[in-house]
C-alpha angles and dihedrals in degrees: 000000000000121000113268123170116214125195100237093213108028107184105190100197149357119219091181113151099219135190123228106234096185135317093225120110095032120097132150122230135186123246095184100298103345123100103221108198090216108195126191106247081226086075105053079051086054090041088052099035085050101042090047087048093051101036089052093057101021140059133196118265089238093060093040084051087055088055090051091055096058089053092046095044111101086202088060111099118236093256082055093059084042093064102040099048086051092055092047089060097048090051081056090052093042095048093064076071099237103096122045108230086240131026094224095075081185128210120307110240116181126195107193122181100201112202119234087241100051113098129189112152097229155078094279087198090064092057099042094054089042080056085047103043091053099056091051091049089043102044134047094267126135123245096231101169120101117191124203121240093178131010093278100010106090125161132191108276081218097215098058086246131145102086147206094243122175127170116186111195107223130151134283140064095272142082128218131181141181109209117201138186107203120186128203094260101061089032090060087051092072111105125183116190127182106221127172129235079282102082096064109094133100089254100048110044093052100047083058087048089060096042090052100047089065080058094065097056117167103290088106099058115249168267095047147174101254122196127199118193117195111196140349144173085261144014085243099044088055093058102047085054088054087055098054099040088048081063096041100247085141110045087115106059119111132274118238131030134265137209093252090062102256116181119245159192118245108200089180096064097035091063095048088047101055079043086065104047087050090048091046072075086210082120131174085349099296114050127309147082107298114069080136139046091198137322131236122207117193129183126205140169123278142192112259087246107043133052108180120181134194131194124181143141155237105227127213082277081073093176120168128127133187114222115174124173108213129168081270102069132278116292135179127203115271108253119196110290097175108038092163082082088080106053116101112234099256124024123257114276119252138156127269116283124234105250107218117202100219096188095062113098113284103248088060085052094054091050104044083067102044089077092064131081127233114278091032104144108235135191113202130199130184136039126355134175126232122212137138143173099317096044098044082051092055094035081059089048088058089053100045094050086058104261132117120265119248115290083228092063094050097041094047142063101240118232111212106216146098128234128238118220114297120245125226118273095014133091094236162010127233122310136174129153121278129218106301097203093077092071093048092106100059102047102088102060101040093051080051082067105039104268137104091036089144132030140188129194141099130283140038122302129229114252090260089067091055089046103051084048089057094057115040093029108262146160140224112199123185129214130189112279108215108035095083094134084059103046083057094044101040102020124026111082106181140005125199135168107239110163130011101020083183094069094075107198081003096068122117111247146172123233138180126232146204125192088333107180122242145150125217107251115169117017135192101260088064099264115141112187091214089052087058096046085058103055 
């Protein structure tokens, strides 16, 4: 066979609307007869400092019109139009640039293609994390990276550097770029797995479909865009190729094969596969139709011994922004400025919810909702605790070394979630709830001890959690994972440090609610409202 050299992605057009930023700090000069874009290392820092601002308080239309259709859709339950008409609020409430439209404002990760004929003189890494580190220290985002100073001592970086950064040479005088932040929750959502030719048929694979969708649950926050990737010349690059589908960097490859091995869309598949997850009927977090915006299925080449697939998603934090520098300035994709639009006129109809008094004893608690069943819609007002990975580590730490466990931890329900960074003149930044099954491990015995009686995050549980709430009389509730500029505008009253001060945005707290939205998960009697959904 004669050489031939295919292009592996071929995108075949962007169709971006973009924003100018400024046309400084861009010139073209001649090298003999070659035109050399030069660009002052000081604009990729503005390209990165703006893009990181924008894509932390603002969304693309296209994402914020798929919100409207589920509340629009008459086949969308009830618990499906709840969600998206929350998210659509908070994108109204993030939008004003105060409060980030999750508080975990995620790792930056930067892709950049650098023409052959860009030139900047410099390690373009070092400017793109000083654009990056300014915004964080500039805007009410968290610092989520911890770096390890030993194999098991890690601390806070206290700036979230460092960053994901990749720079592909191609050719051209131009530079383009797709900017992400991506948080743990989505992140942890990103599955590889190394499957065989036998794997693709039309049976199999979607009967693995259908086994992996239950894999996703709802920690990450749907209803997502969810991106499997089938092949590839290596595992990583399969999984870059599902990061970059799941924001749809690659809406615009072709859609059919070639013979030189071209990467592509199949619509086919794209379309079975968004059928499974309705009809999963896990839905927008709490039952329903739309675990999934839309789905995109991307084929790629593959050695003959190897099949890997990889399937991820972009959360409802769907944040992903296009920057380029051209001749012509530097520029950075329009985001939604006016997210109200979207709002219907009145809000979707639901029942009542059942209103929970958090600052009774705890065994009144306990048995005020004992007398719900799962999936019962709840507001809840009073005193909650704060505490996450780090803290439940050291609170285990207390009891291992013999002695009791914090009375805060016994007389309140505990809220797993970590702050961002508070803005002047409110009570806090933003807060939602984090991935509950982090925590799994650790409910049992402290339920053993009195704590943890009652719990509050975002995602499905593992059986032992249904089980220890079975028998010491515990509850699961579950609260919308992606308003968390909302909850801190509408719902959270107070915040105050109250246990390891050290942890930064790890530190247990207490905070005060009002109306603050949840479902009842996971009961006393051993019912689990994801377990149900399974079956």
């Amino acid at each position: 066979m004669d050489f031939r050299y295919q292009d592996p992605y071929p995108i075949q057009k962007d169709d971006t609307v973009y924003k100018k930023l400024t046309s400084d700090y861009v010139k073209v000069e001649k090298l003999g007869e070659r035109e050399i874009l030069t660009i002052d290392p000081k604009g990729l820092e503005l390209l990165a400092e703006e893009a990181m601002a924008d894509v932390s308080f603002m969304l693309r239309s296209s994402h914020l019109e798929s919100l409207r259709r589920i509340i629009d859709d008459p086949e969308a339950t009830d618990n499906d139009r709840f969600v998206a008409y929350n998210l659509l609020q908070n994108a109204a409430v993030a939008v004003e640039g105060a409060l980030p439209s999750c508080q975990d404002t995620g790792t930056a990760i930067v892709m950049g293609k650098k023409g052959e004929n860009v030139y900047t003189g410099v390690d373009d890494g070092e400017y793109l994390s000083k654009g990056i580190y300014n915004t964080y220290q500039k805007r009410n985002l968290r610092y989520s990276q911890v770096v390890p100073l030993t194999m098991f001592e890690e601390k806070n970086s206290g700036s979230n550097l460092p960053a994901q950064i990749d720079i592909y040479a191609k050719k051209g005088d131009y530079y383009e770029f797709l900017f992400l932040t991506k948080g743990g929750g989505s992140a942890n959502k990103t599955f590889l797995y190394q499957k065989t030719k036998s794997l693709l048929n039309e049976k199999s694979l979607e009967e693995f479909v259908k086994e992996r969708i239950s894999d996703l649950g709802t920690a990450a926050c749907p209803p997502y865009h969810l991106a499997l990737v089938i092949g590839g010349t290596s595992a990583e690059a399969n999984l870059a190729a599902v990061k970059k589908a799941s924001a749809k960097y690659y809406d615009h490859l072709p859609t059919e094969g070639n013979e030189a091995g071209q990467a592509f869309r199949d619509l086919e598949w794209e379309a079975k596969v968004q059928k499974i997850c309705q009809e999963s009927a896990i839905g927008a977090q709490f039952g329903g139709k739309y675990l999934t915006h839309d789905v995109r299925v991307i084929r790629l080449p593959r050695h003959a011994a190897s099949c890997p697939v990889g399937m991820g998603v972009s959360c409802s934090a769907d944040r992903n922004i296009k920057g380029k520098i051209t001749k012509d300035g530097i520029f950075l994709e329009q985001l939604e400025q006016d997210p109200k639009r979207f709002l219907p006129a009145t809000p979707p109809h639901l029942e009542e919810a059942v209103e929970i008094d958090l600052n009774k004893p705890m065994p009144e608690i306990l048995a005020e909702l004992s007398k719900y069943p799962i999936k019962t819609r709840l507001k809840l007002n009073g005193t909650l605790i704060v505490a996450r990975d780090i803290a439940h580590a050291k609170i285990k730490e207390i009891i291992d070394s013999g002695k009791p466990m914090p009375e805060y931890f016994k007389n309140h329900p505990i809220y797993y979630a970590g702050p961002a960074k508070t803005p002047e003149g409110m009570a806090s930044g933003s807060f939602g709830p984090t991935t509950a099954g982090r925590m799994d491990v650790y409910v049992d015995e402290f339920q053993s001890h009195g704590g943890s009686m009652i719990m509050l995050a975002k995602g499905n549980r593992s059986k032992d959690v249904t089980n220890a709430c079975a028998k010491y009389g515990g509850f699961y509730l579950g609260s919308i994972g992606g308003p968390a500029a909302i909850l801190a505008k509408d719902n959270i009253v107070s915040v105050d440090v109250v246990d390891f001060p050290e942890l930064g945005m790890e530190a247990v707290r207490k905070i005060e609610v009002k109306d603050f939205p949840a479902f009842i998960i996971t009961d006393d009697k051993g019912n689990d409202f994801f377990a149900n959904l399974a079956h």
